[in-house]
C-alpha positions as CSV (number, residue, x, y, z in Angstrom):
1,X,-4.6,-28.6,-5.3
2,X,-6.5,-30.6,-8.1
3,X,-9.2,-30.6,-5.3
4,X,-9.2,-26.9,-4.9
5,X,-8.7,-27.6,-0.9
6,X,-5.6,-26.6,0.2
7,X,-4.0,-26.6,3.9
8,X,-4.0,-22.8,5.1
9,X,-0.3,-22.6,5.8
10,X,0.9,-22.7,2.5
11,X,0.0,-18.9,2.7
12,X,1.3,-18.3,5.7
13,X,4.8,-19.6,4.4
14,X,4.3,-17.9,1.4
15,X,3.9,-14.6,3.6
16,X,6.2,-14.9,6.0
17,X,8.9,-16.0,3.8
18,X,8.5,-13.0,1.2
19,X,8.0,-10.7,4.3
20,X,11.3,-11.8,5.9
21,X,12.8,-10.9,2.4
22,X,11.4,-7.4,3.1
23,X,12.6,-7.0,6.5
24,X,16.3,-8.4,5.6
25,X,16.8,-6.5,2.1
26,X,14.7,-3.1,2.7
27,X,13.7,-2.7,-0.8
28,X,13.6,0.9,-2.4
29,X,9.6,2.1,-3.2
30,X,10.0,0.8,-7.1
31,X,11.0,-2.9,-6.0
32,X,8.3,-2.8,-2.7
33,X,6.0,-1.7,-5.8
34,X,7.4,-5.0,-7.7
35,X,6.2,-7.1,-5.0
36,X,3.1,-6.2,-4.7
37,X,2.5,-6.0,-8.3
38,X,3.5,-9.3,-8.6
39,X,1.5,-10.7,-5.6
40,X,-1.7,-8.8,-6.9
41,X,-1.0,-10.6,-10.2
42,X,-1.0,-14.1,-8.2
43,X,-3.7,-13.4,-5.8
44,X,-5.8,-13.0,-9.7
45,X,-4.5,-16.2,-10.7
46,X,-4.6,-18.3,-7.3
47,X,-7.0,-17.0,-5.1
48,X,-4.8,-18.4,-2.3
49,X,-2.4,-15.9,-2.8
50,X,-4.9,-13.0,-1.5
51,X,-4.0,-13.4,2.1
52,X,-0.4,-12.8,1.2
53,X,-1.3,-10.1,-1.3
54,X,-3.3,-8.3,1.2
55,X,-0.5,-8.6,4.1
56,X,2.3,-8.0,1.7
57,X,0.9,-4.3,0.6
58,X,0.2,-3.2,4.6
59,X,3.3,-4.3,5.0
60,X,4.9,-1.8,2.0
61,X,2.4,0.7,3.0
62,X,3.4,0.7,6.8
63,X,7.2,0.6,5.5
64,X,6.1,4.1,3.1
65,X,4.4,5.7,5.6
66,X,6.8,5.3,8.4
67,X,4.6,7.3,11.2
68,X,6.0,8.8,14.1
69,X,5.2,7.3,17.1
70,X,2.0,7.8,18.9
71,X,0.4,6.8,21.9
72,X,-1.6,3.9,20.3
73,X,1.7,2.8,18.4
74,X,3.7,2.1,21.7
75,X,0.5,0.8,23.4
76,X,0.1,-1.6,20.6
77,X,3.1,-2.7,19.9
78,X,3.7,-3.7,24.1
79,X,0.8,-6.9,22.7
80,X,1.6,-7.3,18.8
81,X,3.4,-10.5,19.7
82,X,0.6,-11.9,21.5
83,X,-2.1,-10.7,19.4
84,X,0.0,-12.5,16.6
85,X,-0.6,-15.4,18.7
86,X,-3.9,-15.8,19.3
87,X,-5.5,-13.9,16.4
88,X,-6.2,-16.7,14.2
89,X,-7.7,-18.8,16.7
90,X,-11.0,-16.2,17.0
91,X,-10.8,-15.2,13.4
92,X,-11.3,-19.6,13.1
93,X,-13.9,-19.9,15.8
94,X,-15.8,-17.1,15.4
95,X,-16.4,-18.1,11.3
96,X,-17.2,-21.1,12.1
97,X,-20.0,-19.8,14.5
98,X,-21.3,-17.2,12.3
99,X,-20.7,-18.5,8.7
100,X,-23.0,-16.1,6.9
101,X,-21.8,-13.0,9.1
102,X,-18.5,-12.3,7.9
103,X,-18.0,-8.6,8.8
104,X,-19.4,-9.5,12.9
105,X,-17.4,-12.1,13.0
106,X,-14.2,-10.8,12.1
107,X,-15.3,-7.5,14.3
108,X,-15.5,-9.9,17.1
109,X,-12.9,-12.0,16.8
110,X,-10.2,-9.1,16.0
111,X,-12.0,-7.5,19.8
112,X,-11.5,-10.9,21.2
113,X,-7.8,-11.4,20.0
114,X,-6.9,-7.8,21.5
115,X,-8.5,-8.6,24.6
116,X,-6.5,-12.4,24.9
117,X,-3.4,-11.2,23.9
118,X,-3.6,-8.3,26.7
119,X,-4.5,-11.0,29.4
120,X,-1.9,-13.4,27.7
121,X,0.8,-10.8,28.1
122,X,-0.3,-9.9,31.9
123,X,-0.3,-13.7,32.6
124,X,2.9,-14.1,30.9
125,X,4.8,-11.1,32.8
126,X,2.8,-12.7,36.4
127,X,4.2,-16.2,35.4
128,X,7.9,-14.7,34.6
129,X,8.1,-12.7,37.9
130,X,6.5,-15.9,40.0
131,X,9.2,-18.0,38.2
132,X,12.3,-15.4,39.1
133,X,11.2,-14.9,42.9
134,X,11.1,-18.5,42.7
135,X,14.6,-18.8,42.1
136,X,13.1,-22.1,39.9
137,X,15.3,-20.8,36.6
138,X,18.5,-22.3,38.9
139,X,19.7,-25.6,37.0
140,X,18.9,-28.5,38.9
141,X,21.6,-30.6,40.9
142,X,21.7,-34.3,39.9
């Protein structure tokens, strides 16, 4: 920290952590409000906080809103699991290869990470079924 280099997960623990707190209490609006208060307050202090700011208040704001479901919703959430997956390996790459172009490179790693976690999902359900008509899930006789 006294180097102002930090490892990235820190945020994602702070994150997933604070979300989990979310998912598990279900706070009422003024307390969701709280929260992100309070993590726009940190994200000022210690810029590594942003990520967590930023997930935190689409996270209150999907919890508000509370859409019905859609065509895209039940399409998307069939690969949210996989996209969750892979996402960060294109966002990664693709700034590494494109320092200076932030907005392309996050345009084409987000249509990269849809795309992998669709084919990770089909490979996934192939390598399931091939597994069951396989019978290999038996235990083993020693």
């Amino acid at each position: 920290l006294a180097t102002r280099s930090e490892v990235a997960l820190s945020r994602h623990v702070l994150t997933f952590c604070v979300a989990g707190l979310i998912a598990q209490t279900r706070p009422r609006s003024a307390m969701m409000l709280a929260i992100v208060a309070s993590l726009s307050g940190a994200a000022l202090l210690w810029p590594q906080s942003i990520y967590a700011f930023f997930s935190i208040a689409l996270l209150a704001l999907a919890l508000v809103w509370q859409a019905s479901e859609t065509r895209l919703t039940r399409v998307a959430s069939r690969y949210i699991y996989e996209y969750f997956l892979v996402h960060g390996i294109f966002l990664v790459a693709l700034a590494r290869f494109f320092p200076r172009q932030k907005l392309l490179s996050g345009a084409i790693a987000i249509t990269l990470a849809i795309v992998a976690a669709v084919i990770l999902k089909k490979l996934t359900e192939c390598l399931v079924a091939w597994v069951r008509r396989d019978g290999s899930t038996k235990e083993a006789t020693v």
